[in-house]
C-alpha positions as CSV (number, residue, x, y, z in Angstrom):
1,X,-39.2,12.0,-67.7
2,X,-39.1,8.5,-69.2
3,X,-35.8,6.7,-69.5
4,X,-34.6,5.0,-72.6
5,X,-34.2,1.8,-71.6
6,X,-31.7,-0.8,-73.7
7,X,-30.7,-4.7,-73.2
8,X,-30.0,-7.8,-75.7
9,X,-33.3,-9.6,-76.7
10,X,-31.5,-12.5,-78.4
11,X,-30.1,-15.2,-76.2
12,X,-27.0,-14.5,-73.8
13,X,-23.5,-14.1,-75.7
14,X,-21.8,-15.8,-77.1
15,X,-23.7,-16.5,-80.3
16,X,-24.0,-15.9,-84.1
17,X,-25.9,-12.8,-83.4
18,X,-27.1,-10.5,-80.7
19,X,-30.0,-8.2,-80.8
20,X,-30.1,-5.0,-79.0
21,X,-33.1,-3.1,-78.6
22,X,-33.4,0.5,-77.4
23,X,-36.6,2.0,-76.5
24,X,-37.7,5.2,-75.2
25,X,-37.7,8.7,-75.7
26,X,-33.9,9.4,-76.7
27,X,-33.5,5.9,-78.6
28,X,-33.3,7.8,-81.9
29,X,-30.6,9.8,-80.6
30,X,-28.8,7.1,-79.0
31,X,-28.8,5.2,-82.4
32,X,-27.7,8.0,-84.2
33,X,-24.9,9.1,-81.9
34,X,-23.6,5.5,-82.7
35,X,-24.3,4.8,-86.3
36,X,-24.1,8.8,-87.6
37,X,-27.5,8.0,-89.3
38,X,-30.3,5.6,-88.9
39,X,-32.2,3.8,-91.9
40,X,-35.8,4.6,-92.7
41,X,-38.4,3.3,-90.4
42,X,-39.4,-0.7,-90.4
43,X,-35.6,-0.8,-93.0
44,X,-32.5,-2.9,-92.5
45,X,-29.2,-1.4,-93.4
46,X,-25.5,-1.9,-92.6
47,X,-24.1,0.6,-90.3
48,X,-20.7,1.1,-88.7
49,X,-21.2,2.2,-84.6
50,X,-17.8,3.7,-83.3
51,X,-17.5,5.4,-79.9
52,X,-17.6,8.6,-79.1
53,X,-13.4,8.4,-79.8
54,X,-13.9,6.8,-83.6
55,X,-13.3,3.8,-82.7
56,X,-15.3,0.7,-85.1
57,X,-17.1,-1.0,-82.5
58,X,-19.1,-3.3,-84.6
59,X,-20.3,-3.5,-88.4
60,X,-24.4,-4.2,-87.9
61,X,-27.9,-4.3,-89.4
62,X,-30.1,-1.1,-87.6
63,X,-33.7,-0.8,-88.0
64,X,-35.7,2.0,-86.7
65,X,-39.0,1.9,-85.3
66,X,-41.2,5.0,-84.8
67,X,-43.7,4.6,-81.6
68,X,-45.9,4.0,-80.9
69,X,-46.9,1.3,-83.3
70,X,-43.9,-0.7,-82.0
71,X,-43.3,-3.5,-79.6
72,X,-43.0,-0.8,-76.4
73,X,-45.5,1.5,-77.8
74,X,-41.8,3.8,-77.8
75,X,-39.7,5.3,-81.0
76,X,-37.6,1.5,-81.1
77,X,-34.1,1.0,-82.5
78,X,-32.8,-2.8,-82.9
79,X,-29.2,-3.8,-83.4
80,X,-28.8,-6.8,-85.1
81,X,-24.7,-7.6,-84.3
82,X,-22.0,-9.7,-83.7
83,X,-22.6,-11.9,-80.8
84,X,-19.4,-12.3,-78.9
85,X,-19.7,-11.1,-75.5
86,X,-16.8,-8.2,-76.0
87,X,-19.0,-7.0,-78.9
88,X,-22.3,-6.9,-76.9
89,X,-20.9,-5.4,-73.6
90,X,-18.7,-2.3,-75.6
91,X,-22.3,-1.5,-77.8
92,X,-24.2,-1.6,-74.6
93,X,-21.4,0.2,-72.5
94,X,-21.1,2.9,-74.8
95,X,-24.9,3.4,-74.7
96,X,-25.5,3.7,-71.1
97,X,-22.1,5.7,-71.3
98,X,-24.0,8.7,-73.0
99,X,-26.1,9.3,-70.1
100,X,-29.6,9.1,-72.1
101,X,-29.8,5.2,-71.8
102,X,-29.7,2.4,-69.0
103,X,-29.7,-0.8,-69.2
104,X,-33.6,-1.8,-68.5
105,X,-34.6,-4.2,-65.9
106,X,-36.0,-7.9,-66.3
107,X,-39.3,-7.6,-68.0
108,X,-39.2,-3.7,-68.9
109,X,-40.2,-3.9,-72.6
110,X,-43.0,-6.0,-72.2
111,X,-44.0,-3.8,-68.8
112,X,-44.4,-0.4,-71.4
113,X,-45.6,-1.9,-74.0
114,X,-48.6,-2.8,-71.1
115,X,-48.6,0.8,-69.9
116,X,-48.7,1.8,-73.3
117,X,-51.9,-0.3,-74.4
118,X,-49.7,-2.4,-77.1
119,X,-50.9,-5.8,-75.1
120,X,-53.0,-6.2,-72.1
121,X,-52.4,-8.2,-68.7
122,X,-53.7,-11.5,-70.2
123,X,-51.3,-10.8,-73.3
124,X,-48.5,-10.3,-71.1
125,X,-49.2,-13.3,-68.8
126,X,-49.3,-15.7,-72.0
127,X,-45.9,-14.2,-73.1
128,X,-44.4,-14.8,-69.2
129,X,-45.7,-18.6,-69.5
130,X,-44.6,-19.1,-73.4
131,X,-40.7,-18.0,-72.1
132,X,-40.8,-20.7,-69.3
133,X,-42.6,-23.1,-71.9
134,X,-40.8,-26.5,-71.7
135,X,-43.3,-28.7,-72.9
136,X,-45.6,-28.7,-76.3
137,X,-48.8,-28.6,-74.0
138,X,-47.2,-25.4,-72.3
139,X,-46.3,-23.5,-75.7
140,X,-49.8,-24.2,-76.9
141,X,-52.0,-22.8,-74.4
142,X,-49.4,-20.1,-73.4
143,X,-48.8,-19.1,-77.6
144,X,-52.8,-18.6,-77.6
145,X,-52.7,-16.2,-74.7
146,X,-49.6,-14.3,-75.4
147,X,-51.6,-13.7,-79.0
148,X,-55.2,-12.5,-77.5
149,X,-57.4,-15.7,-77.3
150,X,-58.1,-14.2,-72.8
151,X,-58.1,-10.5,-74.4
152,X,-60.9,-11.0,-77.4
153,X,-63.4,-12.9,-75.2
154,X,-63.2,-10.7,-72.7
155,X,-63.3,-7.9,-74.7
156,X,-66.4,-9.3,-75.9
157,X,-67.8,-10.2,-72.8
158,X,-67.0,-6.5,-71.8
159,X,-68.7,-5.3,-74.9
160,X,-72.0,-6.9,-74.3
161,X,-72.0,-5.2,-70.7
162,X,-71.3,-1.8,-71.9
163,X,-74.7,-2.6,-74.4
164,X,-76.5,-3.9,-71.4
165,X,-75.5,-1.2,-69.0
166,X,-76.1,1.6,-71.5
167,X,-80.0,-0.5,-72.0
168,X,-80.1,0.3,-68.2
169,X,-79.5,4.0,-68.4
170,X,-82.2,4.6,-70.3
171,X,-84.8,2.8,-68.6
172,X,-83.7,4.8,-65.7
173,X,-83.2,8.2,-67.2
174,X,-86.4,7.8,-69.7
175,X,-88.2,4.9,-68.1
176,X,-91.8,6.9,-68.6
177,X,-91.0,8.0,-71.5
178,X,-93.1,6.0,-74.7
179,X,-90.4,6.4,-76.7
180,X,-87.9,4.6,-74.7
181,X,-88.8,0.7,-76.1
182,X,-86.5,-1.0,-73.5
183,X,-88.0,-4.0,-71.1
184,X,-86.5,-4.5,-67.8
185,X,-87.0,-8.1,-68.3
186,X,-85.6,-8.4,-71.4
187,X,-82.1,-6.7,-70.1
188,X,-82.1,-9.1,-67.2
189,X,-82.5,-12.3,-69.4
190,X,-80.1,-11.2,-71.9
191,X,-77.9,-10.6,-68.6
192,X,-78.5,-14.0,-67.4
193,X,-78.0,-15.4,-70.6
194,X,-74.1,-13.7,-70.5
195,X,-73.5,-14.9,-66.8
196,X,-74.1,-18.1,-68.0
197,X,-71.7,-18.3,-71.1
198,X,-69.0,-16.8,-68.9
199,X,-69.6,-19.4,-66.3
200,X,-69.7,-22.0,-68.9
201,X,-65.6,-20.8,-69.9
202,X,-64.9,-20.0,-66.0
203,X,-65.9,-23.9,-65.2
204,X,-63.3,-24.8,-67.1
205,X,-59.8,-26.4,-65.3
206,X,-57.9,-23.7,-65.5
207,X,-54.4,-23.2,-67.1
208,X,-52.2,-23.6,-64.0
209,X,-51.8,-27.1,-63.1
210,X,-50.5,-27.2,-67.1
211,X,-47.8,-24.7,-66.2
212,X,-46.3,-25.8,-63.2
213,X,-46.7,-29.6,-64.1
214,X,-49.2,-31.8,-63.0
215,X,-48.2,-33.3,-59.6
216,X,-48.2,-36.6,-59.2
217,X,-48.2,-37.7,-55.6
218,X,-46.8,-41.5,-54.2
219,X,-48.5,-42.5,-51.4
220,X,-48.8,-45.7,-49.2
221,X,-47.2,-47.3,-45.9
222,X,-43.7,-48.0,-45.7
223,X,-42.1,-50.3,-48.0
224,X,-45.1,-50.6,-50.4
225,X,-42.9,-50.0,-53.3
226,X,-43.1,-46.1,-53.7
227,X,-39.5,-45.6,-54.4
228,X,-39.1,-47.9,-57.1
229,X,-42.5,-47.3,-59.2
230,X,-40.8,-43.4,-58.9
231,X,-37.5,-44.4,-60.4
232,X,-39.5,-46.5,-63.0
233,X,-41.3,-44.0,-64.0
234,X,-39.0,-41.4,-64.3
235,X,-36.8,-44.3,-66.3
236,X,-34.0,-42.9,-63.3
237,X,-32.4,-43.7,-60.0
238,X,-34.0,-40.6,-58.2
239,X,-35.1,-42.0,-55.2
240,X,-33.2,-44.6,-52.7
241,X,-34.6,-47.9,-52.5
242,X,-33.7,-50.7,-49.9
243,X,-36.5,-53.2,-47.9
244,X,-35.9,-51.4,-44.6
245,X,-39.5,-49.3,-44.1
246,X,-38.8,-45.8,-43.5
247,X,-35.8,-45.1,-46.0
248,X,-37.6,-42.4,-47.7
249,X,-37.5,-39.5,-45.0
250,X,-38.7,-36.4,-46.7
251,X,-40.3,-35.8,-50.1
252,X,-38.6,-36.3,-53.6
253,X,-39.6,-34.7,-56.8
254,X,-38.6,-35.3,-60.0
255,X,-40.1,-33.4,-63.3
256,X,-41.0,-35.0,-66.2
257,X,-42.5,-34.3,-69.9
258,X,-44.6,-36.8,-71.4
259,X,-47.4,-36.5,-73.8
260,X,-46.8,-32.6,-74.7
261,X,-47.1,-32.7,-70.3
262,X,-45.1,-31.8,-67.6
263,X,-45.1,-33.8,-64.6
264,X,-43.9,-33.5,-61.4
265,X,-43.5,-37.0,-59.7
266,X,-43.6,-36.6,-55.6
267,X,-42.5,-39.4,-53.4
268,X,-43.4,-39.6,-49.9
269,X,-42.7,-40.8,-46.5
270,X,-44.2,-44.5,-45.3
271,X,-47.2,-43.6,-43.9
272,X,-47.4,-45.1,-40.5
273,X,-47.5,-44.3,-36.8
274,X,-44.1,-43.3,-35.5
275,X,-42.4,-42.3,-31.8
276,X,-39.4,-41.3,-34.2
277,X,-39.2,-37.3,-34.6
278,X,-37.7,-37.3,-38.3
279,X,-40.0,-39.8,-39.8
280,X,-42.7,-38.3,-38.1
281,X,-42.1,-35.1,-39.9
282,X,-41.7,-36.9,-43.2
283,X,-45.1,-38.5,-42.3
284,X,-46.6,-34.9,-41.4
285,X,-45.2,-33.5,-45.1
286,X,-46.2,-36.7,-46.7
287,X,-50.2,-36.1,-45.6
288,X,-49.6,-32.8,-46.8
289,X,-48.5,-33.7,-50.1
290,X,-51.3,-36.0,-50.6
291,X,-53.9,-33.0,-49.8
292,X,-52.4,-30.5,-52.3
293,X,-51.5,-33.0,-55.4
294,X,-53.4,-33.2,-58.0
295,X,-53.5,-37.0,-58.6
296,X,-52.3,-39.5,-56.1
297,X,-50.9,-43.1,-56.7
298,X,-51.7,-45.6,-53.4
299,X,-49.9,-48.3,-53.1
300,X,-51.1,-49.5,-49.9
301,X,-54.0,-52.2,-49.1
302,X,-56.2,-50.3,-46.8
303,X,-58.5,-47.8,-48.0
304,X,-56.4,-44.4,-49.6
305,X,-56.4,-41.0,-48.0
306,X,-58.3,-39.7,-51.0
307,X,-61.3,-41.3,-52.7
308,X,-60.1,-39.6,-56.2
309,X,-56.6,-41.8,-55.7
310,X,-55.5,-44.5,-58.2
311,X,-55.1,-47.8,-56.1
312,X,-51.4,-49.4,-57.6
313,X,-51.3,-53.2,-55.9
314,X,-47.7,-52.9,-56.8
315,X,-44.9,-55.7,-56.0
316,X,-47.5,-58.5,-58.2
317,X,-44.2,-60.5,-58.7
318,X,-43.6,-61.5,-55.1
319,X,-45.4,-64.2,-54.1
320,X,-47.5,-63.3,-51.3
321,X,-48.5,-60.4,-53.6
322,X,-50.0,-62.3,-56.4
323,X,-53.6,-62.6,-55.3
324,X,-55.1,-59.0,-56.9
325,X,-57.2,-57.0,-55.1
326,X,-60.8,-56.2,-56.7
327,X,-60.6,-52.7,-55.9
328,X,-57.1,-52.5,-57.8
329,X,-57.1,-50.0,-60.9
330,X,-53.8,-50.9,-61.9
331,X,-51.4,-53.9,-61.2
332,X,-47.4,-53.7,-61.8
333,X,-44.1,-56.0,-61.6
334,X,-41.2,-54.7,-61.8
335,X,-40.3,-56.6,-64.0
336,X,-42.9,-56.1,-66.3
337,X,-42.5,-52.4,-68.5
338,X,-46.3,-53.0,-69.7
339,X,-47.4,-52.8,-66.3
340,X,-45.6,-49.3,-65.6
341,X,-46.9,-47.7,-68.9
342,X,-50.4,-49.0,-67.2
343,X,-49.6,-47.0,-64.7
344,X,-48.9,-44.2,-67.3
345,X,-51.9,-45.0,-69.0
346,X,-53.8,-44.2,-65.9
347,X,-52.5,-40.8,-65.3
348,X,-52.7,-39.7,-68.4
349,X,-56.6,-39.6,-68.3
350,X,-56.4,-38.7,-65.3
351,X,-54.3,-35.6,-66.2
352,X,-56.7,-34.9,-69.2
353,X,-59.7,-34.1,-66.9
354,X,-57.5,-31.1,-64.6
355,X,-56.0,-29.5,-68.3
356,X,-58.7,-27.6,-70.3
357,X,-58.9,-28.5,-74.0
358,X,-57.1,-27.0,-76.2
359,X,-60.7,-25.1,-78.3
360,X,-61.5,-23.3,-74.8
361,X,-60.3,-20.0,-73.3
362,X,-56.9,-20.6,-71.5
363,X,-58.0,-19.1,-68.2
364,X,-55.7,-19.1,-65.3
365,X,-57.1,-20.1,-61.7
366,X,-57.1,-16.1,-60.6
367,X,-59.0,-15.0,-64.1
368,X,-61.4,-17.9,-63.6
369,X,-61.8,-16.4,-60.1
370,X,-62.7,-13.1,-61.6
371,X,-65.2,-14.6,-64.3
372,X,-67.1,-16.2,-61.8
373,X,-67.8,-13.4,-60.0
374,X,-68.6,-11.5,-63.3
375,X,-70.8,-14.5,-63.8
376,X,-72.1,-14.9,-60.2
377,X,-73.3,-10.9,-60.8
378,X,-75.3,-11.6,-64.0
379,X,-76.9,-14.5,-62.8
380,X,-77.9,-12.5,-60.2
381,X,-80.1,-10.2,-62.1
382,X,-83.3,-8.8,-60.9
383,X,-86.1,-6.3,-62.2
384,X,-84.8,-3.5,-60.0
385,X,-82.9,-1.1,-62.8
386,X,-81.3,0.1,-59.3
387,X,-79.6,-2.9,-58.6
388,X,-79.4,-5.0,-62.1
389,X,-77.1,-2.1,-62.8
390,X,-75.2,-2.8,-59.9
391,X,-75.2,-6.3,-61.0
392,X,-73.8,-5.0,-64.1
393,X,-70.8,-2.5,-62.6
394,X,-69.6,-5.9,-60.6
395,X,-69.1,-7.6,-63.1
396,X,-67.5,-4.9,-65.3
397,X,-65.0,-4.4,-62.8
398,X,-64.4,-8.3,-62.5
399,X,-63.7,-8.7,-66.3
400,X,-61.5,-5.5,-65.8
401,X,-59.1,-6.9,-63.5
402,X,-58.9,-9.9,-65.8
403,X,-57.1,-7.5,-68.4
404,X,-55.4,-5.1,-66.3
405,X,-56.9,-2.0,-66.1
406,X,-56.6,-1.7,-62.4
407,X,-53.7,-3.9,-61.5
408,X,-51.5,-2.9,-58.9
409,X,-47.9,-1.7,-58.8
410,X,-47.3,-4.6,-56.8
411,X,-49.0,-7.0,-58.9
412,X,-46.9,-6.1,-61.9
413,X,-43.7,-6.3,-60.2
414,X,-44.0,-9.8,-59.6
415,X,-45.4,-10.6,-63.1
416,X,-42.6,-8.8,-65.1
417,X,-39.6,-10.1,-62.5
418,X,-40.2,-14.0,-64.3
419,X,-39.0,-12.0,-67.5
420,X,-35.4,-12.1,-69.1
421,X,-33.5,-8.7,-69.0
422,X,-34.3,-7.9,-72.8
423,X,-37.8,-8.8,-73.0
């Protein structure tokens, strides 16, 4: 038996207004053992819900929503009410009170409405990434998965494969036969030609480094002037700084939107050869910082740990620090703002080349995964029927995982446990 399942939707009480939504098998019943009757489907009307004593609990606006063409894909009642937390918690408590309802768990609604075919895994991803969305850049891409943009070109994609694979039955169920006007090479260039569209969107940077900010990474020896180009450009004291080499110990991060982006600044341990067993471990994390950032600011003179970093000659003011390196791509004073929005500058288009652009599919790194191999398949096409149909159930099942139709239990938990309780 399924539950019925009910939480607030709206933000956490207090506010203006709360909405409660109840879903599930018994929600009509659960509505009307409140309200005495409910309005007409997809209507907004007053009602009075008492509890089961009499008692006026609130004066509300119901609406009624027959599944499945809802939200959950469920028969769906929303209570628009007052939102002061007394109000929410005795509507909610005399709910769960009747013994039909319980109070669902983070992510619930959007998990059935998954089960119940009303969105797909892609859908449901983009609606986990538009919650968290804290910067314009994140609402974009997230808003165009949340509404399809993953699930139609897949769908598409899957579409042409159930053509091709259906091209490749009949050539091997009526192959001799003259009235059969399929040509195995025709199939596997038309295959080819889909691998390579797919690999073309797959190729991509994916969506992720957009989500969980773009990491910046400060690296250099000790006392090259990490510290302070972090607290200038996070415009805050976040990291210590003093002239004694080896004050930063351990990594400091600090998140910041610029540009519709979200950054995550990372300063590091000096960089040097140590007998001391804490700034040897600073060093250790340092290096691997450097490794897993996505763009990394050297400060030092020698050559960087990665040929991809941005060489900073930072400290230009002092005067043994005046004569610029050729190799420098960007020079800064402290005293000089135009020099740290250089620095900016210089992230910035670095950052454009690791987002995709806004016209492509946003593909996360695990669906790119699974379009490549989709791809990978198709470009692997032969004359064989035998095995270009192979070819073709591989990359099938890739795009399939893409949307969820064999996700695991597992799998879903951890998606739907980033969601609020009434979403």
């Amino acid at each position: 038996m399924i539950d019925t399942i009910a939480a607030v939707s709206s933000g956490q009480p207090p506010a203006a207004i709360a909405v409660i939504r109840v879903s599930g098998p018994a929600a009509f019943a659960a509505g009307e053992a409140l309200a005495g009757s409910l309005p007409s489907p997809r209507t907004a009307k007053l009602r009075t819900l008492r509890d089961p004593a009499g008692s006026v609990l609130d004066r509300v606006l119901m609406l009624a929503f027959p599944g499945p063409a809802t939200a959950t894909g469920e028969d769906l009642v929303e209570i628009h009410c007052h939102g002061g937390r007394a109000v929410v918690a005795s509507i909610l408590t005399t709910l769960v009170d009747s013994a039909t309802v319980r109070l669902a768990e983070p992510g619930e609604f959007t998990r059935r409405a998954l089960t119940n075919g009303r969105i797909d895994l892609t859908e449901a991803e983009g609606l986990a990434d538009l919650l968290a969305a804290e910067t314009e850049g994140q609402r974009r891409v997230a808003i165009a998965a949340a509404e399809g943009n993953v699930s139609r070109s897949i769908e598409g994609w899957i579409t042409e494969l159930a053509i091709l694979s259906a091209r490749i039955e009949a050539v091997l169920d009526y192959g001799e036969d003259d009235a059969v006007d399929e040509d195995i090479d025709a199939i596997a260039l038309d295959a080819r030609t889909l691998g390579t569209s797919i690999h073309d969107v797959a190729s991509a940077p994916p969506v992720d480094a957009l989500h969980r900010g773009i990491v910046v990474v400060l690296a250099g020896p000790p006392n090259a002037g990490k510290s302070t180009l972090l607290n200038l450009l996070a415009e805050q004291d976040a990291a210590i700084v003093s002239p004694i080499a080896g004050t930063t110990r351990d990594r400091i991060e600090v998140q910041v939107a610029r540009g519709g982006l979200a950054y995550r600044l990372t300063d590091t341990a000096g960089l040097t050869r140590t007998d001391d067993i804490v700034e040897a471990i600073g060093v250790g994390r340092a290096e691997q910082a450097i490794d897993a950032g996505d763009i990394v600011l050297w400060l030092g003179d020698g050559a960087p740990p990665r040929q991809d970093a941005i060489r900073v000659h930072a400290k230009s003011d002092l005067p043994d620090r005046r004569v610029v390196p050729t190799n420098a791509d960007v020079v800064i004073s402290q005293s000089d703002p135009q020099s740290i929005e250089a620095v900016w500058n210089a992230i910035s288009a670095r950052a454009v080349t690791l987002i995709p652009s806004i016209d492509l599919v946003p593909l996360r790194a695990h669906q790119a995964e699974l379009c490549r191999t989709a791809a990978h398949a198709l470009l692997d096409a032969t004359r064989d029927p035998l095995l270009l149909g192979e070819n073709l159930r591989i990359a099938l099942k890739a795009l399939a995982a893409v949307t969820g139709a064999d996700a695991t239990e597992a799998m879903l938990d951890a998606l739907f446990s980033r969601f609020c309780l009434g979403k």
